[in-house]
N, C-alpha and C positions, 0 to 999 in steps of 0.2 A: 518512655519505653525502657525496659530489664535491660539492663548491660547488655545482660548475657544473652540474649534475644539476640540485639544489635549483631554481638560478634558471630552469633549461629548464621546472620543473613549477609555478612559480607558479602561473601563470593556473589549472592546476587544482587547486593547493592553496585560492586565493581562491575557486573555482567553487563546491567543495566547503565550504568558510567558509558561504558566501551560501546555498547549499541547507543545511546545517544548521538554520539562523537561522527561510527560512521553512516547511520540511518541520514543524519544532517546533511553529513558532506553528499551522501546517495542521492537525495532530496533538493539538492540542488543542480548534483551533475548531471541524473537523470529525469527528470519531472518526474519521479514515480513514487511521491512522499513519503518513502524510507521504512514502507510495509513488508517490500521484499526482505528487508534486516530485520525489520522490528520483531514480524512472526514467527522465524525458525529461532531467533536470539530466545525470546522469552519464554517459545513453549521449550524448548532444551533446557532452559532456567529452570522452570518450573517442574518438568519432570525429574529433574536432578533431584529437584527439595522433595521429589517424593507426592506430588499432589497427584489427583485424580487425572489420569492418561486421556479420558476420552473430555475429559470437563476444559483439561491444561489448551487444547487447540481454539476450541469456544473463549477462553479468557484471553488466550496469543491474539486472538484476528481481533476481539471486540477492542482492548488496549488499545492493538498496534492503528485503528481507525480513530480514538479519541487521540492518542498521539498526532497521529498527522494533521492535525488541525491550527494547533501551533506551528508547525514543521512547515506546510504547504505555505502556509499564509507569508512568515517570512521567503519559503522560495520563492514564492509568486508577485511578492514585492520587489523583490531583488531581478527578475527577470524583467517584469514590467516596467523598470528604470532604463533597461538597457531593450527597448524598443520589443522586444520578443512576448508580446503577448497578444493573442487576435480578442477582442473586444466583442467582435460579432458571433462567435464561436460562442466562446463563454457564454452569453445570452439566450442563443438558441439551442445549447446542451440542457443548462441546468435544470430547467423544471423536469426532463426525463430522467437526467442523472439522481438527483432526488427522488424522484417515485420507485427507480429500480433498485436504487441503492437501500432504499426504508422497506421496501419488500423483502431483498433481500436479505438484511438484519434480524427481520419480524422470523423469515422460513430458515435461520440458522438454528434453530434450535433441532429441526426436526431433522437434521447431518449429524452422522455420530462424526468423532473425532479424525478418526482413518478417512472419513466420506470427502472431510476438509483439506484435509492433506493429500490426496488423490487429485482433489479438484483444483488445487493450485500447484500441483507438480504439473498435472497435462496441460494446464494454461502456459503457464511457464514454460514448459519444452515450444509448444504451440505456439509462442509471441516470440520468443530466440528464432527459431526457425522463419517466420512471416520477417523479423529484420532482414535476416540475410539473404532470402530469398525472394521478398517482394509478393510474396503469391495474392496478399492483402492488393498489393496496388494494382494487380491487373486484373483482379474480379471487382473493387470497387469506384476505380481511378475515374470513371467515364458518370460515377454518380455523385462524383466532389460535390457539385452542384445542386442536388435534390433535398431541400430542405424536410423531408418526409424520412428520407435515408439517415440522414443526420440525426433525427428525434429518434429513431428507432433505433442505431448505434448507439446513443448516449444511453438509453434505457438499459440495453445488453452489458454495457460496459459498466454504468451502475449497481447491476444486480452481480454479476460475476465479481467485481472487484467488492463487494461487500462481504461475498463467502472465501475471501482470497484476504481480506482485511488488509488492503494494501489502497494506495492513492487513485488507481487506475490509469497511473502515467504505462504501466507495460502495456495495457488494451489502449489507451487515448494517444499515446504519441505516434504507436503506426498507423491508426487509424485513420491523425491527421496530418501524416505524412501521404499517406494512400488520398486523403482528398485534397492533397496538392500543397500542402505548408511545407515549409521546408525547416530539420529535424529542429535546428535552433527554435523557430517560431510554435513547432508540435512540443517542445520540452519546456517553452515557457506558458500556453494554455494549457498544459496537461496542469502544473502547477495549480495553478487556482481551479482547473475543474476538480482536483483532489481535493481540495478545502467543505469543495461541497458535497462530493460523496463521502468524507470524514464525516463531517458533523450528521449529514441524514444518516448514515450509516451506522454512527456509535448511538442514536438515538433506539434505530432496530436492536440492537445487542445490548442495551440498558432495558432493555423493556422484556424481550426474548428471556432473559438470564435474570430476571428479576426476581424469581422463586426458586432458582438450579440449587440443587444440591451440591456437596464439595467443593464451593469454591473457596481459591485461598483467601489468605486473610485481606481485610482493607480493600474488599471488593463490592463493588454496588452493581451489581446483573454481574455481566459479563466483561466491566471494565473493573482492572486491578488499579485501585489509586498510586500506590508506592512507584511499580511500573510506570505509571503516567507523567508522573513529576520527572522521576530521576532523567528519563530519556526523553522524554519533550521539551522539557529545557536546556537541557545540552543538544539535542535536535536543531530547538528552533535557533540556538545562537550560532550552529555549522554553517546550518542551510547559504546563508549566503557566502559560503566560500564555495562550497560546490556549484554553486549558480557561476561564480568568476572561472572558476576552471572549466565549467562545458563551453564559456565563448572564448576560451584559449583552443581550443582543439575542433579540429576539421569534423566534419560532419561524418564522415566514412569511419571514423577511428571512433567516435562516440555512439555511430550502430555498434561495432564488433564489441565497446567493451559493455554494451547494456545486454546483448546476447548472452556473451558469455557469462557477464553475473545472473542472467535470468534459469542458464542451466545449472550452473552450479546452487542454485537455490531449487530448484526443482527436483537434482538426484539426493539433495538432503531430505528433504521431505519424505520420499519415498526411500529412501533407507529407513526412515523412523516406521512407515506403517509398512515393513520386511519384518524391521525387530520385532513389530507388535506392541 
């Protein structure tokens, strides 16, 4: 590569550095494989360098899903060491979380940019509020048990975290706090059911973004390779420190602080589609 390339792309090779670093540590302290960082990190990145506004959020989600793939896999190892992973969960999610999640990748393309950043601001407001309020647990606490409800969650939480390009730990952890896990055991299944709506997920947005016009450079559909490396491997080698820090802290103090990065990531978004 041109020197002078090289030093035109600093600032987002360094961007991409720094979002590696805390997507990891996110991705382990929250189950929510480090999509809430990864997507406002990169499309900010990228609209900086001047690319295409409404292309930049279709490249942010599809990346920030082939990121977490690495990223989940070590948090979910690292949880699963330390007894917090439900086995049975996992099993009776995934086939739904893959169909919703691959739907959802395939129907991204037909969300302009703003549609995407709208829809993961209101989630976002929408999952901060269900922590602290519970209103999740007492409309589905009494259905913990109905393996029907369960498939049908995991399908919903697939396809929304697909157009959201995040792990599905914000939708999966209260959901399986609401069916009766307790937040440690919801933070270490959210982990590995992110791995699987990663990989189904970046498959939809490699395929979707296959023919897209403007996209930046070193991109195959709608995943940026440069993006992918830099912060997936600094990702995946965080991950398990964030995983040690969520079983240092009480359960109560790790809802307030997933809340509160869920809103601060959601009034960003929707500053970007105020600016236009």
């Amino acid at each position: 590569m041109d020197l002078g390339l090289v030093v035109n792309y600093w600032p987002f090779i360094l961007a991409m550095g720094l979002t590696g670093i805390f997507s990891g540590v996110a991705a382990g302290l929250l189950g929510i494989g480090g999509g809430a960082v990864i997507v406002p990190a990169l499309s900010n990145s990228l609209l900086l360098m001047g690319f295409d506004p409404d292309v930049v959020q279709h490249v942010a989600v599809g990346t920030s899903l082939a990121i977490i793939i690495p990223t989940g896999i070590m948090s979910a190892r690292a949880h699963h060491a330390r007894g917090a992973l439900d086995v049975g969960v996992l099993k009776l999610w995934a086939p739904f979380i893959v169909a919703g999640t691959f739907i959802g990748g395939l129907m991204a393309g037909w969300y302009s940019g703003d549609a995407l950043r709208i829809v993961f601001a209101v989630l976002a407001f929408v999952i901060a509020a269900n922590i602290i309020f519970a209103f999740q647990t007492r409309l589905m606490g009494h259905l913990k048990d109905v393996p029907l409800v369960h498939r049908i969650s995991a399908f919903v939480v697939g396809y929304l975290s697909s157009l959201m390009g995040i792990g599905g730990g914000s939708l999966t952890v209260p959901t399986l706090v609401a069916f009766g896990r307790s937040m440690h055991k919801a933070v270490g299944t959210s982990a590995a059911i992110g791995v699987v709506i990663a990989i189904s997920g970046t498959a939809g947005f490699l395929l979707s973004g296959w023919n897209a016009e403007n996209l930046p450079p070193a991109s195959i559909g709608y995943i940026n390779l440069p993006a992918l490396v830099l912060v997936g491997v600094l990702a995946a080698v965080c991950a398990p420190a964030g995983a040690a820090l969520a079983h240092r802290m009480d359960q109560k103090t790790l809802k307030y602080v997933f809340a509160a990065f869920l809103v601060a990531v959601g009034l960003n978004m929707l500053w970007k589609v105020v600016l236009g």
